[in-house]
C-alpha positions in Angstrom: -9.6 17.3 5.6 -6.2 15.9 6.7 -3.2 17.4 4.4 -1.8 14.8 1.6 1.5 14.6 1.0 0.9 13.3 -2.5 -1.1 16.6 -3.3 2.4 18.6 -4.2 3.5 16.0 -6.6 0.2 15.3 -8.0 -0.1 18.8 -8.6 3.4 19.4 -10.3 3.4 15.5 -12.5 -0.3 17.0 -13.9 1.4 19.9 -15.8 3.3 17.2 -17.7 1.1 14.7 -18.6 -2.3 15.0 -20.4 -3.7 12.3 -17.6 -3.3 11.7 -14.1 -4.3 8.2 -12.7 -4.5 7.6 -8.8 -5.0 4.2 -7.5 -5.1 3.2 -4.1 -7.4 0.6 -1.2 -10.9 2.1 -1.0 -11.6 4.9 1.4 -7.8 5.8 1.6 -8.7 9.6 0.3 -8.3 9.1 -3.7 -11.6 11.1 -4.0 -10.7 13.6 -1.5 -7.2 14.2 -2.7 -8.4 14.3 -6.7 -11.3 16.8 -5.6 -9.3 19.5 -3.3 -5.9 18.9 -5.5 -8.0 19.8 -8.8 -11.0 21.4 -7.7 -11.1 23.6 -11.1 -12.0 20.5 -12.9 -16.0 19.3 -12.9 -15.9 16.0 -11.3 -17.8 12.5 -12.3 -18.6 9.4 -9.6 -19.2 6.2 -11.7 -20.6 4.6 -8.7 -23.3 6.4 -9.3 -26.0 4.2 -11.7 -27.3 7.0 -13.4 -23.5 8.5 -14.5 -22.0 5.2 -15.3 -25.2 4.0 -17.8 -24.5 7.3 -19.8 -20.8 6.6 -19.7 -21.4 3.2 -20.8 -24.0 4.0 -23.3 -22.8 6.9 -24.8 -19.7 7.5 -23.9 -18.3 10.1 -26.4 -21.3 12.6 -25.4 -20.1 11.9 -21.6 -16.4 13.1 -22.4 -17.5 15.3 -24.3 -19.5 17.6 -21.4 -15.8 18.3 -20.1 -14.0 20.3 -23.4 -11.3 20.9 -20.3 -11.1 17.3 -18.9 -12.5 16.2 -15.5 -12.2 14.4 -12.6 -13.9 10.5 -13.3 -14.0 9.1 -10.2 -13.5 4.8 -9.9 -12.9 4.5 -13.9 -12.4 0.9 -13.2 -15.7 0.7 -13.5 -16.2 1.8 -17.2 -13.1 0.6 -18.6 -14.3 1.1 -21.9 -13.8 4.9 -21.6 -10.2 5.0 -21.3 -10.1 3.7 -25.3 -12.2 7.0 -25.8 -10.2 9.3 -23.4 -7.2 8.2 -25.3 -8.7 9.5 -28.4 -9.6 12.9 -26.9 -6.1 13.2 -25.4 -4.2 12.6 -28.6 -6.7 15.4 -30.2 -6.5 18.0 -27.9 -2.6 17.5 -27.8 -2.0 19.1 -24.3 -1.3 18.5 -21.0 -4.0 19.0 -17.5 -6.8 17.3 -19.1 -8.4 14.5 -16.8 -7.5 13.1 -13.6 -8.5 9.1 -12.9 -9.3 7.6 -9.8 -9.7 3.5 -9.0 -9.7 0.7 -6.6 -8.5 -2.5 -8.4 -5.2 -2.0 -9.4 -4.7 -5.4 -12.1 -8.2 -4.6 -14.0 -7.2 -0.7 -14.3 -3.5 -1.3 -14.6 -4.7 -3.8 -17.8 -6.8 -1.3 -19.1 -4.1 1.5 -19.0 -1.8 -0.2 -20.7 -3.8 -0.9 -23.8 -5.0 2.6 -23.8 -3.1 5.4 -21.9 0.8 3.5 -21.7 3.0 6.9 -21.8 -0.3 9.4 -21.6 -0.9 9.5 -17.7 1.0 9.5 -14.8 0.3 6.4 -12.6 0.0 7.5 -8.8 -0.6 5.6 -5.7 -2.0 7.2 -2.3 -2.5 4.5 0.4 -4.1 4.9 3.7 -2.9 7.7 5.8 1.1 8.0 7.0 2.8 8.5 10.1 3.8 12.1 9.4 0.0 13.2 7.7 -1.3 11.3 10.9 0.8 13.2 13.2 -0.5 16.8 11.5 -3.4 16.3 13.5 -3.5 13.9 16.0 -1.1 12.0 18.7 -1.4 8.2 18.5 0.9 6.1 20.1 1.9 2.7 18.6 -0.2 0.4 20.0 -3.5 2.6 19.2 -2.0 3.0 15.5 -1.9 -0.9 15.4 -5.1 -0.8 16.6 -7.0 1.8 15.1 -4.5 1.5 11.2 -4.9 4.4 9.1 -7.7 5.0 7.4 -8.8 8.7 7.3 -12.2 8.2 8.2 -11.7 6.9 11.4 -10.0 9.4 12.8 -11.6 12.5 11.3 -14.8 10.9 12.3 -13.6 9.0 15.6 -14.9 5.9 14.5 -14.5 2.7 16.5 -12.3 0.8 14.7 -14.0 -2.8 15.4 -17.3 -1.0 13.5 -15.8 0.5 10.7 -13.2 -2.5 9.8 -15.6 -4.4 9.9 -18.1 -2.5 7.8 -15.3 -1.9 5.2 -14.7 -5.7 5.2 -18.1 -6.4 4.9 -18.8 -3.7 2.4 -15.4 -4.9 0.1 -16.9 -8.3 0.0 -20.0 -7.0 -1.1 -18.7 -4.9 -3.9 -15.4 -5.5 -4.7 -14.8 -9.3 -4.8 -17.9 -9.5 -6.8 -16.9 -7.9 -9.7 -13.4 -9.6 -9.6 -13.7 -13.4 -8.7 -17.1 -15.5 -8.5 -16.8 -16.8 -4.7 -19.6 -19.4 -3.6 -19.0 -19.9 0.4 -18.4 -15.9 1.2 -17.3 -17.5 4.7 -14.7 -19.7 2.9 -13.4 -16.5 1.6 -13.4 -14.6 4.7 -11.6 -17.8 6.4 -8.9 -17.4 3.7 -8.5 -13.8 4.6 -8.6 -14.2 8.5 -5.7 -16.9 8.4 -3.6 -14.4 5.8 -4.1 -11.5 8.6 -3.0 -14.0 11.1 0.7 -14.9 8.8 1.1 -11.3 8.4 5.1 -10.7 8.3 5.2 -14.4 7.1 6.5 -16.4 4.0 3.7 -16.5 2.1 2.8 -20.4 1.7 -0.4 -21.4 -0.8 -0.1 -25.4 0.1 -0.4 -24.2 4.0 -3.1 -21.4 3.3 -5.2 -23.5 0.5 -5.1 -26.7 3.3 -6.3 -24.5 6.4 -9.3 -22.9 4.8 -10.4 -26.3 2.4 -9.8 -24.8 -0.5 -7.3 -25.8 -3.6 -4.1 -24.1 -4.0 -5.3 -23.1 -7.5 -8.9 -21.4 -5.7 -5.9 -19.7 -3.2 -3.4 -18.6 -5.4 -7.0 -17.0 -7.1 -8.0 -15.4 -4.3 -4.5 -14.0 -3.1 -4.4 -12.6 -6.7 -7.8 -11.1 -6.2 -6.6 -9.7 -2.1 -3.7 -8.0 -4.2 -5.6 -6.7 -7.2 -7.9 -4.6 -4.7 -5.5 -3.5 -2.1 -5.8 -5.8 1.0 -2.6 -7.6 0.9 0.6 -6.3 -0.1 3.6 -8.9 -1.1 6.8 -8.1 -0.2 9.1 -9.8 -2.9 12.9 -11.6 -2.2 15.6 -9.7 -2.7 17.8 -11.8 -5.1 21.9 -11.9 -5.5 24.2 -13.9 -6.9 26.5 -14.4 -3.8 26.8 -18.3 -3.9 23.7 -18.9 -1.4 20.2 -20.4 -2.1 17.7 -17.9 -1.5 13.7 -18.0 -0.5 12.1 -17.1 -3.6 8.4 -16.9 -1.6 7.2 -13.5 -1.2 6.3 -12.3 2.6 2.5 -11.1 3.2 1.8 -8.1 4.4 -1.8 -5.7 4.9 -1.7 -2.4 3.2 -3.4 -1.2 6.6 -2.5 -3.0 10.0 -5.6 -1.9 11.4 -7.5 -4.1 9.1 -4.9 -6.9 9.7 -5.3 -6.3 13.7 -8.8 -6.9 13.3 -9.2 -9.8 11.1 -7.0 -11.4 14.3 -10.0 -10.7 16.3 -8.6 -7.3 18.0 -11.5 -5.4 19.9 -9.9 -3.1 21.6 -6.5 -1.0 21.8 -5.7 -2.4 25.4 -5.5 -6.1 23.6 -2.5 -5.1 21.4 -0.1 -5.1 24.1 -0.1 -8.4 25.0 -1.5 -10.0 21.4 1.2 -13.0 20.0 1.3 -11.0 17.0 2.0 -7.6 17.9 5.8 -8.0 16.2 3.9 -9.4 13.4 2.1 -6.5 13.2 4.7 -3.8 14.2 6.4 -4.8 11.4 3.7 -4.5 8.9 2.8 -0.8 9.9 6.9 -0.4 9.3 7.3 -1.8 6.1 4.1 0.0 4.9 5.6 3.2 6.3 8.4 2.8 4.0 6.4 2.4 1.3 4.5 4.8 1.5 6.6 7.2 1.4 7.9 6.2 -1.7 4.4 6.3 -3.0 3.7 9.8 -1.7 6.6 11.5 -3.5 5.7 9.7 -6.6 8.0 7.2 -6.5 7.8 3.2 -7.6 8.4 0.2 -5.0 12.1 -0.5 -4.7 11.7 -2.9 -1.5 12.6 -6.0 -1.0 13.6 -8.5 2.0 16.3 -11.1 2.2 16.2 -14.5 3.5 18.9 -17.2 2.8 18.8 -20.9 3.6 21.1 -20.5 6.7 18.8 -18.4 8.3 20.1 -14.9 7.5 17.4 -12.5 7.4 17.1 -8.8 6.9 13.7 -7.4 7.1 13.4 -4.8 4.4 15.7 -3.8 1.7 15.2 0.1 0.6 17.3 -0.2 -3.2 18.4 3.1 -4.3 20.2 2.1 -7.6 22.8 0.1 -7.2 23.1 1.2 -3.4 21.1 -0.9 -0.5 20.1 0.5 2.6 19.2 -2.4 5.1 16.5 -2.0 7.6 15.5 -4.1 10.5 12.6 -3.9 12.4 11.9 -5.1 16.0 8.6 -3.8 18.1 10.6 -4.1 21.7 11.6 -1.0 23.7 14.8 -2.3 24.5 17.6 -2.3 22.4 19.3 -5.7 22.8 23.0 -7.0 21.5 20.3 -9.5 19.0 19.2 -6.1 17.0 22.1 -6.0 15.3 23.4 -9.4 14.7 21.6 -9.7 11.0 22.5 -6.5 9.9 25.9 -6.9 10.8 26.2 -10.7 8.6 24.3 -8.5 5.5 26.6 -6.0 5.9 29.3 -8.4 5.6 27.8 -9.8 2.1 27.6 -6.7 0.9 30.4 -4.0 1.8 30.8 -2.1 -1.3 26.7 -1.6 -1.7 26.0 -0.1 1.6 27.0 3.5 1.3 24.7 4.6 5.0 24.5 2.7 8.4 21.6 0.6 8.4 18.4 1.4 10.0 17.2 -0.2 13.3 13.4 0.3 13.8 12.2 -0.5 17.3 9.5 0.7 19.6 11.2 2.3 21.8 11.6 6.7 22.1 15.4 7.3 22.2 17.5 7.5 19.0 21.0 6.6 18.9 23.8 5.0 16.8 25.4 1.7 17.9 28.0 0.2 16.0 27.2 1.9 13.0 23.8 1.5 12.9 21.0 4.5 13.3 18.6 3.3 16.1 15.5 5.4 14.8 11.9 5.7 16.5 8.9 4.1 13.9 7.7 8.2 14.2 11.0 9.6 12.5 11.4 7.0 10.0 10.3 9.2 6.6 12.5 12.0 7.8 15.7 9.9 7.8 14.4 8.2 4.3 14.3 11.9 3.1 17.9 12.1 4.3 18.7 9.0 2.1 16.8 10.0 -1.1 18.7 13.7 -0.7 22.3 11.8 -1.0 
């Protein structure tokens, strides 16, 4: 088992709330962290036919078989029980009682709110990190685009093509069914394809809906559905009121690169090199590095990018209160005058709301500071966000 870093915090947030609920993309661990992080508690799989038809047909005799709460595994899947498991927690009136695991983030999240708002504590583990990674194993950057970051691939050296393409396969299968009714599966899978290949992008329905055949209503559907069950990720504008007409689009991004990498038709590691979208991708893995570190110390997304009309573009915005830390992020190995250019104009926008030097991300292995900006490796990256957070 590769070490969590959300295990600590799930650990310590469970003594102070009678629920715990963990969301996340499927296979990212949620089942693996839940079991080892509260192995004292009995543990239920609603995928399983024969446990979810007793929790659906009787489910007060279900709950009640765990007097000290459980582990129910992909609750998404009964909804109905959280009504009940709110009854049983208002009862018992204590803390450490059941810990939730699901997969579609909208469905659960709606459920939750009707049933557990201020009872559980809402966690979110999301394939592996760069520093749990690095525990155990060595990647370089172009394999980590390549292979993403999905634990099962790497604990059991699985070829990436194969598996990717067996968890697409297999979320199609499963997951989209139960959320949207999709006739053409290969329209669908089109739609997806062309998303992975505007990774990093402006995220633009009218252009999206027009190169699969679909309607913009059918693609605004299915981005909602890509987003409800962890595929894509949407990076939202950051918005001021400085005098300039900002993007209000989102930008698109994959919750794992790997998947993104091979919905572009990458094979193997040696084509990432020399792939058009290896900046693209770059900066995904980056921006999802951030974020998951915020995720894994139980914190909520505070990101953001900024675009204006003139052009001015920072790539991610890390919001600590009223505080911005700018980051840009650029996949060469050599530092050029160019790097700096955009965070120099933000900075200029915003002097009295950028307390640190902003953070260059490049692919490069030396660290330095140029002109008041911290040149940092993609590997050192959570380290320096610790820093931050500390201040």
């Amino acid at each position: 088992m590769i070490p969590r870093i959300l295990a600590e915090y799930a650990a310590a947030i469970f003594t102070k709330y009678p629920v715990v609920t963990v969301t996340g993309p499927r296979q990212s661990g949620k089942t693996t962290l839940a079991r080892a992080t509260f192995a004292d508690k009995p543990y239920a799989n609603l995928e399983n036919p024969v446990t979810r038809q007793f929790a659906q047909e009787d489910p007060l005799a279900f709950l009640n078989q765990y007097p000290e709460g459980a582990v129910i595994d992909e609750i998404q899947r009964v909804p109905d029980l959280l009504s009940y498991i709110q009854v049983i927690v208002d009862e018992r009136g204590k803390n450490s009682l059941f810990v939730l695991t699901g997969s579609q983030q909208f469905e659960l999240m709606r459920g939750i709110s009707q049933s557990l708002a201020g009872r559980t504590a809402l966690l979110k583990l999301l394939p592996l990190s760069i520093p749990e990674l690095s525990a155990g194993f060595s990647p370089g950057i172009d394999e980590m685009l390549f292979k993403g970051f999905y634990p099962r691939i790497y604990a059991q050296d699985l070829a990436p093509a194969q598996a990717y393409g067996d968890y697409f396969e297999t979320y199609v299968e499963r997951d989209l069914r139960q959320l949207v009714n999709v006739k053409d599966l290969s329209v669908f899978q089109r739609f997806v394809r062309l998303c992975a290949g505007r990774c990093g992008q402006l995220l633009n329905l009218n252009s999206l809906a027009n190169d699969t055949g679909i309607s913009q209503s059918t693609a605004r559907e299915w981005m909602t559905v890509l987003e409800a069950s962890y595929i894509v990720f949407l990076l939202q504008p950051f918005q001021a009121n400085i005098g300039k007409r900002l993007i209000k689009s989102p930008k698109m991004y994959f919750y794992d690169v790997g998947l993104a990498s091979w919905l572009c038709g990458i094979e193997e590691e040696k084509q990432v090199a020399t792939h058009p979208l290896r900046g693209s991708l770059f900066e995904n893995m980056a921006v999802m590095e951030v974020l998951k570190y915020r995720y894994n110390h139980g914190k909520r997304n505070n990101l953001y990018f900024y675009r204006d009309s003139n052009g001015n573009e920072i790539d991610l915005i890390y919001v600590k209160g009223n505080d911005m830390l700018p980051i840009e992020i650029k996949s060469g190995q050599t530092i050029t005058s160019s790097y700096f250019s955009s965070l120099k104009k933000f900075s200029a926008l915003f002097p009295d709301q950028l307390p640190w030097p902003g953070f260059l991300i490049y692919g490069g292995e030396t660290e330095q500071a140029r002109q008041d900006i911290k040149v940092l490796r993609i590997f050192s990256l959570p380290e320096h966000l610790y820093e931050i957070e500390r201040q």
